[in-house]
ZAMI-699674 format. One record per residue (C-alpha): residue in three letters; x, y, z; chain. Coordinates in nm, 4 decimals, decimal comma. Layout:
<sites>
Ala:X:Y:Z:A
...
</sites>
This chain:
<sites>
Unk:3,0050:6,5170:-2,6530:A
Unk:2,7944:6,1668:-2,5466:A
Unk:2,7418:5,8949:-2,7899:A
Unk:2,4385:5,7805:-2,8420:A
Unk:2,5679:5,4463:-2,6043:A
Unk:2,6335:5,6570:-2,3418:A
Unk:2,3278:5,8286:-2,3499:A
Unk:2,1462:5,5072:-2,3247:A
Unk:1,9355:5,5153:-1,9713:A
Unk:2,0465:5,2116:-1,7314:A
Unk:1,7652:4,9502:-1,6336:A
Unk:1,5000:4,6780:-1,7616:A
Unk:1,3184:4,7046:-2,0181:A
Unk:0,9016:4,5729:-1,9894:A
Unk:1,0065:4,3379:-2,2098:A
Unk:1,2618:4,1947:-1,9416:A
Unk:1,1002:4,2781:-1,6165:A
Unk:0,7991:4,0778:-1,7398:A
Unk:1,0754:3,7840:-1,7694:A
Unk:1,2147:3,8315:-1,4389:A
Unk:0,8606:3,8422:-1,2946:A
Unk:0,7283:3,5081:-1,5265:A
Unk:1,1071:3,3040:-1,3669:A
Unk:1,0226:3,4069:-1,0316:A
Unk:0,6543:3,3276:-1,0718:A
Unk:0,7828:2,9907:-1,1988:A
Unk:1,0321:2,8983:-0,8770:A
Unk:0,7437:3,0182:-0,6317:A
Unk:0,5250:2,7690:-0,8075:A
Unk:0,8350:2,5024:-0,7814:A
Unk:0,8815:2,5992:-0,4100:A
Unk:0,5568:2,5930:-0,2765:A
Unk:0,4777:2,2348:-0,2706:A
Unk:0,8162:2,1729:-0,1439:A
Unk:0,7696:2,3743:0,1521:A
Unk:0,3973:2,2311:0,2267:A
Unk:0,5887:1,9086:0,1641:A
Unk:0,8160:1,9946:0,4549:A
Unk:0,5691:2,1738:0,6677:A
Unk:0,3321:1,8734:0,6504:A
Unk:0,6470:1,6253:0,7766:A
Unk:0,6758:1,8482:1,0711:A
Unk:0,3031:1,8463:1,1485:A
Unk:0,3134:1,4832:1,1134:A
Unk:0,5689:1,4117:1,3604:A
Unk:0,4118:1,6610:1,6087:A
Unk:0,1187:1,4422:1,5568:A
Unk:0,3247:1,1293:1,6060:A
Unk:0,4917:1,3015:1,8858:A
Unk:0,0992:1,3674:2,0640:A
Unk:0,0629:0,9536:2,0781:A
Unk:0,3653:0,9076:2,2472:A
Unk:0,3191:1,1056:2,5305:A
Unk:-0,0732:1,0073:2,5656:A
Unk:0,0892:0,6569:2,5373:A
Unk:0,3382:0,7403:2,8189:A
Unk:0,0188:0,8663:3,0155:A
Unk:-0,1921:0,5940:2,9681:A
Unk:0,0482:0,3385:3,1186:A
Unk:0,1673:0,5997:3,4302:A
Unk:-0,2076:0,5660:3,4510:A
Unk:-0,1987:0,1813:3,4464:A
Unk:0,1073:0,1491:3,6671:A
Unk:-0,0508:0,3549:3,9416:A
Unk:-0,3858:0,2235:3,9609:A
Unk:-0,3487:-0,1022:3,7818:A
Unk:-0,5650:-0,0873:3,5150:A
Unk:-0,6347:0,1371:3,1930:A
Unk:-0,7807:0,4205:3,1913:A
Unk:-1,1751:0,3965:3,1571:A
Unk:-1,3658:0,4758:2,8514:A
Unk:-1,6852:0,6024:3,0464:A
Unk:-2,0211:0,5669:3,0325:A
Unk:-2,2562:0,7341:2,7941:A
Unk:-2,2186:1,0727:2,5593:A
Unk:-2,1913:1,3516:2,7735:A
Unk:-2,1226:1,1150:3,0644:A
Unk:-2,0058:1,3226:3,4027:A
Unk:-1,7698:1,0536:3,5189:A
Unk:-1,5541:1,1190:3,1778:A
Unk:-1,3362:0,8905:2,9722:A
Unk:-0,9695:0,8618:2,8916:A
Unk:-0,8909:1,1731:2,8167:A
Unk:-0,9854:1,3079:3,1535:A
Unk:-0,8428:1,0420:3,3595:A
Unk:-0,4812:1,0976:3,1995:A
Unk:-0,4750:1,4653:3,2976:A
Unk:-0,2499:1,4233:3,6185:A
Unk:-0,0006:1,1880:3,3775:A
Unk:0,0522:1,4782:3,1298:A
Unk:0,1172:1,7305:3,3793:A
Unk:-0,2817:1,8478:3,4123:A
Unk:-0,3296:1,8855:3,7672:A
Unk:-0,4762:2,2129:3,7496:A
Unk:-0,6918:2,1346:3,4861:A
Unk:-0,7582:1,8225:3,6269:A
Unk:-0,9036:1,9844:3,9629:A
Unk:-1,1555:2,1709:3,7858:A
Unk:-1,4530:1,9540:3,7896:A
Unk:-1,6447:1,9840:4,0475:A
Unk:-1,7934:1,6751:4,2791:A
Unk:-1,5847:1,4620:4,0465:A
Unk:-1,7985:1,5622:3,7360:A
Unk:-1,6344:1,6420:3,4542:A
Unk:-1,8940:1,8278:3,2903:A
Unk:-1,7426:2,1999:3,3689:A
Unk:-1,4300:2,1001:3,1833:A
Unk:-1,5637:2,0836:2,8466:A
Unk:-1,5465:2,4901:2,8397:A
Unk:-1,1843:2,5188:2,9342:A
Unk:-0,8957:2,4055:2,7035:A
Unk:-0,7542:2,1175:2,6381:A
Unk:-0,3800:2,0130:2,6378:A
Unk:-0,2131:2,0760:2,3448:A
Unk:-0,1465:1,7511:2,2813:A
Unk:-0,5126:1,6678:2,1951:A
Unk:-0,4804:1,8535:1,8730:A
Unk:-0,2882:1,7615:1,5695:A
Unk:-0,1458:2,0373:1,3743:A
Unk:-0,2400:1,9582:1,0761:A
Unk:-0,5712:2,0318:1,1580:A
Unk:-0,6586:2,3020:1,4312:A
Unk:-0,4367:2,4384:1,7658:A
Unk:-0,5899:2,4209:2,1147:A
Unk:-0,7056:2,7770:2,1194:A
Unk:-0,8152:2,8065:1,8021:A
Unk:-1,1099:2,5322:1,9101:A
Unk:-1,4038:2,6498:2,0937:A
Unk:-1,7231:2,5467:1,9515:A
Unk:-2,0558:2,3824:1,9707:A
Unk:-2,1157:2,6216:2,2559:A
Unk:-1,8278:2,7283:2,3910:A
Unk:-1,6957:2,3545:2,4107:A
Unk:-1,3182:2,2443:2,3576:A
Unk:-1,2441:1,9382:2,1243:A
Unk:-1,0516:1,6959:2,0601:A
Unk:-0,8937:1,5524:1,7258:A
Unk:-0,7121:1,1900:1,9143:A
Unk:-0,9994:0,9084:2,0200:A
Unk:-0,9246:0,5331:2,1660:A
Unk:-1,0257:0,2358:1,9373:A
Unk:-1,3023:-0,0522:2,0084:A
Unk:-1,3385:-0,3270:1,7178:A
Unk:-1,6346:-0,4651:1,5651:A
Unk:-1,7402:-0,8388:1,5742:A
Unk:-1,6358:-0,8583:1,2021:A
Unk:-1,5780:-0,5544:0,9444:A
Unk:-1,8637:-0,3476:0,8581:A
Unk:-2,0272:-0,4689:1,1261:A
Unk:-2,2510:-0,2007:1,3924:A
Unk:-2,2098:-0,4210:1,7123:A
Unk:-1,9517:-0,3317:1,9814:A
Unk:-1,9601:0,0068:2,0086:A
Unk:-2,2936:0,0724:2,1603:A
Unk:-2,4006:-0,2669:2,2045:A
Unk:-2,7664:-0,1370:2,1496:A
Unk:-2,7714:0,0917:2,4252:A
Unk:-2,6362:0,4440:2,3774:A
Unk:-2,8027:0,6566:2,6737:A
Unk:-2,8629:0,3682:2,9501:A
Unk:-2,6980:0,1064:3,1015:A
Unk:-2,8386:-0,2090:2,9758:A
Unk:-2,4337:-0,2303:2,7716:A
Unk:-2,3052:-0,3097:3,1594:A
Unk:-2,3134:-0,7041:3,1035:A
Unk:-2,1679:-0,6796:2,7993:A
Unk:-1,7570:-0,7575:2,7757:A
Unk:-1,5790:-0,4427:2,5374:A
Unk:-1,2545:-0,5619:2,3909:A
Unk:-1,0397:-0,2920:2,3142:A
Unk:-0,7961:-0,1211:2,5368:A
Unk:-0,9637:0,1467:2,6447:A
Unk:-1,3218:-0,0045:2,7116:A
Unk:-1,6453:0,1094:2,8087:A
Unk:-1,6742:0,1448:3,1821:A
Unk:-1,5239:0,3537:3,4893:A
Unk:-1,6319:0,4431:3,8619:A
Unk:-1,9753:0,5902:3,9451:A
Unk:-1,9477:0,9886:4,0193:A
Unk:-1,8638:1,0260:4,3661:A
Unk:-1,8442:0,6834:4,4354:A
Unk:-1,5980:0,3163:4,4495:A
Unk:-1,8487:0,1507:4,2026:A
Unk:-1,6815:0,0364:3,9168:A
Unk:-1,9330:-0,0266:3,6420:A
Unk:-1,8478:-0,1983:3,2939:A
Unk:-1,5145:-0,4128:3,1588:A
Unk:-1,1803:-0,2841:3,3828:A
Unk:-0,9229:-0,3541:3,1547:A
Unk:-0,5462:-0,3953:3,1708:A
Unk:-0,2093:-0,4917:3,0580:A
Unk:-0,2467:-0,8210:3,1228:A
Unk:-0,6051:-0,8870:2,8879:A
Unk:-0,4110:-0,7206:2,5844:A
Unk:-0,3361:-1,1502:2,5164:A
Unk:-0,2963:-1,0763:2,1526:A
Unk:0,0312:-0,8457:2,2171:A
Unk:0,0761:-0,5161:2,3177:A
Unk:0,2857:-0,4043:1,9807:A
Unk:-0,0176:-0,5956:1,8149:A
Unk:-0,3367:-0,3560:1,9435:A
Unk:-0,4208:-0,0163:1,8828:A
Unk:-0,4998:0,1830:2,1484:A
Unk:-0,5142:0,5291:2,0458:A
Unk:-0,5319:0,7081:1,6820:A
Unk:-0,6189:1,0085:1,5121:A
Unk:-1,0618:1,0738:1,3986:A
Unk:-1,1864:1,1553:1,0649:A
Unk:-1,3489:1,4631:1,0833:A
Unk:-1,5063:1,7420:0,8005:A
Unk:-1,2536:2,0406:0,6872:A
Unk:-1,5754:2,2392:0,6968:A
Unk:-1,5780:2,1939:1,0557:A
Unk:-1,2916:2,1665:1,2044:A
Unk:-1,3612:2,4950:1,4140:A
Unk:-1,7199:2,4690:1,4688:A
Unk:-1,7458:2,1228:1,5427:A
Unk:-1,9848:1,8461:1,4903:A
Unk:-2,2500:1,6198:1,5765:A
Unk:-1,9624:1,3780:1,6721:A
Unk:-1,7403:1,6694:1,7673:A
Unk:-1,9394:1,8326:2,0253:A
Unk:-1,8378:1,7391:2,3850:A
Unk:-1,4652:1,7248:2,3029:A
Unk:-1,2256:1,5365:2,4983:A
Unk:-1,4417:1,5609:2,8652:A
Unk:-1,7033:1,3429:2,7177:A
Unk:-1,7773:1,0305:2,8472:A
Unk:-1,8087:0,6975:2,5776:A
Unk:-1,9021:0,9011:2,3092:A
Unk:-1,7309:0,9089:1,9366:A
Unk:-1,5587:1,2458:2,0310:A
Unk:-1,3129:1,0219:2,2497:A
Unk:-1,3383:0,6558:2,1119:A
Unk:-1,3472:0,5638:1,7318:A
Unk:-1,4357:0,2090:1,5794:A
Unk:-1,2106:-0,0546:1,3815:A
Unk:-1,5086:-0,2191:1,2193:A
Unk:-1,4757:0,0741:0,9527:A
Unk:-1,1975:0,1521:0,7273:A
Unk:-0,9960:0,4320:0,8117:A
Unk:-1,0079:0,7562:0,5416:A
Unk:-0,8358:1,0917:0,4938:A
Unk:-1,0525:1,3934:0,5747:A
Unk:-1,1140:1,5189:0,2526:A
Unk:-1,3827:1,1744:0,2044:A
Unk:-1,5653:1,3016:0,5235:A
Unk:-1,9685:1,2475:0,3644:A
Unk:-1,8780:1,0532:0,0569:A
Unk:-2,1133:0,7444:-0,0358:A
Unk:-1,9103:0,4788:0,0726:A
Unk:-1,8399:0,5489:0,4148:A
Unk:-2,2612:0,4412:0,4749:A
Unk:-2,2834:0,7394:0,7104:A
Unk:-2,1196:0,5997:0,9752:A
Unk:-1,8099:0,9287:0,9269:A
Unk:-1,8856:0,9575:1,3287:A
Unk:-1,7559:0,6507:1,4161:A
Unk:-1,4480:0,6040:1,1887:A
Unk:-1,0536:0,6830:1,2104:A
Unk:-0,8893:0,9140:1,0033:A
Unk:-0,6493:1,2152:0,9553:A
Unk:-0,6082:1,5306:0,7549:A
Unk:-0,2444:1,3616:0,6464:A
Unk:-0,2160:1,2851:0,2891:A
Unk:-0,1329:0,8670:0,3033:A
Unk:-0,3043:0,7454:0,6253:A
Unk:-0,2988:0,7822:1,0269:A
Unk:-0,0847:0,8065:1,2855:A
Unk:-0,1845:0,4944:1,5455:A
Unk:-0,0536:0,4478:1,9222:A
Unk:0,0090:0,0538:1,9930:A
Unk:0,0076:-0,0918:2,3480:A
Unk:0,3466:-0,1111:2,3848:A
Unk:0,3646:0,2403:2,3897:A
Unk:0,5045:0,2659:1,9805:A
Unk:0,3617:0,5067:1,7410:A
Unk:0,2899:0,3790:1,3490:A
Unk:0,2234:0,5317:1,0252:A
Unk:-0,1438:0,2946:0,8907:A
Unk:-0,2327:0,3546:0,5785:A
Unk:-0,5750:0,4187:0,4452:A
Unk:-0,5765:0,1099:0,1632:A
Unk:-0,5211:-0,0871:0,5150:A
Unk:-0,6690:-0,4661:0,4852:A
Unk:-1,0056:-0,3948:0,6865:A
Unk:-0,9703:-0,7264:0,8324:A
Unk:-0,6344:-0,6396:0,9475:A
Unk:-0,7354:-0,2913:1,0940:A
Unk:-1,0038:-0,4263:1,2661:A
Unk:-0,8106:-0,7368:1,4537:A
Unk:-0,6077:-0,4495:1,5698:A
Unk:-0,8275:-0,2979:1,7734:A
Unk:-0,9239:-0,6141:1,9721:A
Unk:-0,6854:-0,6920:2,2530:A
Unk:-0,7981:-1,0804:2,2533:A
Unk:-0,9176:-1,1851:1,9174:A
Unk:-0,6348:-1,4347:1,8748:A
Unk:-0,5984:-1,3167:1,5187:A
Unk:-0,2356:-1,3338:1,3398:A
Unk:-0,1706:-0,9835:1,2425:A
Unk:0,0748:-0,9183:1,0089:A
Unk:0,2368:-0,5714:1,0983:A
Unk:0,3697:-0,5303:0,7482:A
Unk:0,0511:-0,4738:0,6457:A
Unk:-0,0249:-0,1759:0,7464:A
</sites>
């Protein structure tokens, strides 16, 4: 005959499995941000990881033609900026040979490198828009006369070429060969102008763009990374630098097109002339940011601030 004990059915009670499911509830809710914590590190230095090898790129470019890689012309310009020219240094060729007559327009509808895209973001593939168009998330940086200023970038002329006396002062600057032709038009620039210090200047950092449109693009996002001078591929100092979520808040005065930022949580990721990659924070001195982007300003910058 059983006791009444050893009658008793094996197994939880509601009263316990509604414990067991509120503690692991709780230590998914404790894990979570640990694991975005760690997934956004590695996304970060993948990021970081981009700049070098555009930076290594950029001066194979330099070294083999003896000067920087041009910025181009105009938006949508056929002869291309940066981006383009650095295919062959990044182990492009193929895509490189695409154009056709040395116009870069048919390579906006075929992928970019990988390296164009931070993860944090959007992947290579997962980017076809504004009409079949691949983009870019990485532009070059040109400075403003002072902060807040609208002066450099365009200097007044956005589709012609009245801009061609003017003198652009950041690495990568506004100019390049005519399609099909020797005829260099605009500022050449090279190692040698960067006077202020190649650790000192920013040549290359990551664009504030909208989270609603990361894969469809944008008015600034269209043309990807086979436009020519256009804010898809170059990005302004004159602005402060903000995270992604302020894309279209009040105090960026519209100008979201033209300014630097990430989707990382404290700031951007920023390649220097000497080839270095460095964390900049958003709260940035504007002044600061902004001397950074000219290669011959003669301003003291004080690398600890940023």
């Amino acid at each position: 005959m059983f006791s009444p004990l050893q009658r008793r059915r094996s197994g939880f009670t509601l009263i316990e499995l509604l414990v067991v499911i509120a503690i692991i509830a709780i230590l998914i809710g404790l894990l979570l941000p640990a694991v975005q914590k760690i997934r956004e590190a590695a996304n970060r230095m993948k990021c970081s990881n981009n700049l070098k090898q555009m930076g290594l790129a950029i001066h194979n470019y330099h070294d083999t033609n003896g000067f920087m890689p041009p910025g181009g012309f105009n938006p949508w310009g056929a002869e291309g900026s940066w981006p383009y020219h650095i295919l062959t240094y990044i182990e492009q060729d193929n895509l490189a040979r695409q154009n056709t007559g040395n116009n870069v327009d048919p390579l906006r509808y075929r992928s970019g490198p990988s390296i164009y895209f931070c993860p944090s973001r959007r992947t290579a593939k997962a980017v076809q828009a504004q009409g079949g168009r691949f983009l870019m998330d990485y532009a070059a940086s040109t400075p403003a006369d002072s902060p807040n200023s609208w002066d450099q970038f365009w200097y007044g002329d956005i589709w012609g070429m009245g801009w061609t006396n003017s003198t652009y002062r950041g690495v990568i600057a506004r100019g390049g060969y005519q399609v099909g032709t020797s005829n260099w038009i605009g500022t050449q620039s090279n190692l040698a102008s960067v006077t202020d210090g190649l650790s000192n200047t920013m040549v290359v950092s990551e664009k504030q763009l909208n989270p609603q449109a990361y894969f469809s693009g944008d008015w600034h996002d269209d043309a990807g990374w086979a436009d020519g001078w256009d804010p898809d591929v170059m990005r302004y100092t004159g602005f402060q630098p903000n995270p992604d979520t302020m894309y279209n808040k009040p105090q960026n005065g519209g100008h979201e097109g033209y300014v630097f930022g990430s989707a990382h949580s404290s700031g951007i990721n920023a390649l220097f002339g000497d080839g270095s990659v460095r964390h900049i924070r958003y709260s940035i001195d504007l002044t600061l940011f902004n001397n950074l982007g000219d290669k011959a300003d003669g301003a003291t910058v004080n690398m600890g601030g940023l």
